[in-house]
N, C-alpha and C positions, 0 to 999 in steps of 0.2 A: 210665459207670462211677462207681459212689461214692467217697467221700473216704476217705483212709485211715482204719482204724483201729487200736489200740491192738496188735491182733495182728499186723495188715498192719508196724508198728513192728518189730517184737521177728524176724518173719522178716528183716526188712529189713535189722537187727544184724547179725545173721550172716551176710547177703547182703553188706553193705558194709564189716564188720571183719572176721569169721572167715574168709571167704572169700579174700580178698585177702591177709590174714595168714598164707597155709598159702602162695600163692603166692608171697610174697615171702620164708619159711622156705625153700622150694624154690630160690631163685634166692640165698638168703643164704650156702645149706650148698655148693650148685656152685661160686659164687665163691671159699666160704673153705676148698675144697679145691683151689683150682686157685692161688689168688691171694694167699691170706690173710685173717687178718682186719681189715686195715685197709682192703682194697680192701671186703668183703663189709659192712665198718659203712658202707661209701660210698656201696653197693647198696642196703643198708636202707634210709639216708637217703633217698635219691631215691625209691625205689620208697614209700618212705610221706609223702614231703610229696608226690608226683604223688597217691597215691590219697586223702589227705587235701583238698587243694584242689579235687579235682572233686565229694566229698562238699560241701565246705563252700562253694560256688558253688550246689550246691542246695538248700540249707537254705531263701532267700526263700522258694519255692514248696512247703513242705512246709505244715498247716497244724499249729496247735498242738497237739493229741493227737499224733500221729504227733511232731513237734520233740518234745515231752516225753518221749516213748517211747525216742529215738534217744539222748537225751542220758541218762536214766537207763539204759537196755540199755550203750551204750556206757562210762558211769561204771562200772558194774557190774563187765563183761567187764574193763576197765582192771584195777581192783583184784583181778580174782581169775582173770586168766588165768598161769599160768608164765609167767615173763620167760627165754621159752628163747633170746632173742636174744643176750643176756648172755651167754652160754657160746659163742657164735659168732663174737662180731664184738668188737673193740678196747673196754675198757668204756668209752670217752670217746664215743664214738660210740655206744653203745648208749643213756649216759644221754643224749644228745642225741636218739635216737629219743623217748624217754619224754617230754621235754619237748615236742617234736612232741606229742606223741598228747597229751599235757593242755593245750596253746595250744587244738588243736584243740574237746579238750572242753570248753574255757574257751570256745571260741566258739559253739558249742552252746546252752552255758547261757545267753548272752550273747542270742544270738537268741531263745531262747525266753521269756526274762524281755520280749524288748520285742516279743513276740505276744500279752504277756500281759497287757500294757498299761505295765509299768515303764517309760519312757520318761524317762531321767535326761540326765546329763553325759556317758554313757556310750554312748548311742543316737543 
């Protein structure tokens, strides 16, 4: 099987963020009808640093087209998806999501710079 590429990336986005982010919408809106939304910013949280950490345990083994693809797709999507979380969950909790989600793509970038040979203080 070949290595990925730049397309094999940009499905990948939407396999690993849009995908996961409708299920954890789904699991956000049950809780904050049943529970509220301090219990459903709590759902957020967990359910997106679990599916963050298992992305970002796989990043070593990505090679750099594909890292590059993931970290600009997912910078992308960041910036210009509706923050419909925001209207669900406690806002103190929701801007704690977002910080999540840009650690994460802090770490992205982070990895990709040192596939790329940047190998600083930082690496």
């Amino acid at each position: 099987m070949p290595a990925p590429d730049a397309g094999d990336a940009w499905r990948r986005v939407v396999q690993i963020i849009v995908a996961p982010s409708v299920a954890v919408l789904f699991a956000v809106a049950i809780t904050q009808a049943f529970y509220g939304s301090v219990a459903a910013g709590l759902v957020l949280n967990v359910a997106t640093l679990l599916i963050l950490v298992g992305i970002a345990i796989k990043t070593t083994y990505w090679n750099t087209e594909y890292t590059a693809m993931i970290a600009v797709g997912g910078t992308f999507l960041f910036f210009i998806a509706p923050g419909v979380f925001s209207a669900l969950v406690h806002p103190a909790l929701a801007a704690l999501n977002q910080v999540f989600v840009l650690g994460f793509l802090g770490y992205v970038w982070l990895v990709l710079l040192g596939k790329l040979g940047f190998d600083g203080p930082l690496f």
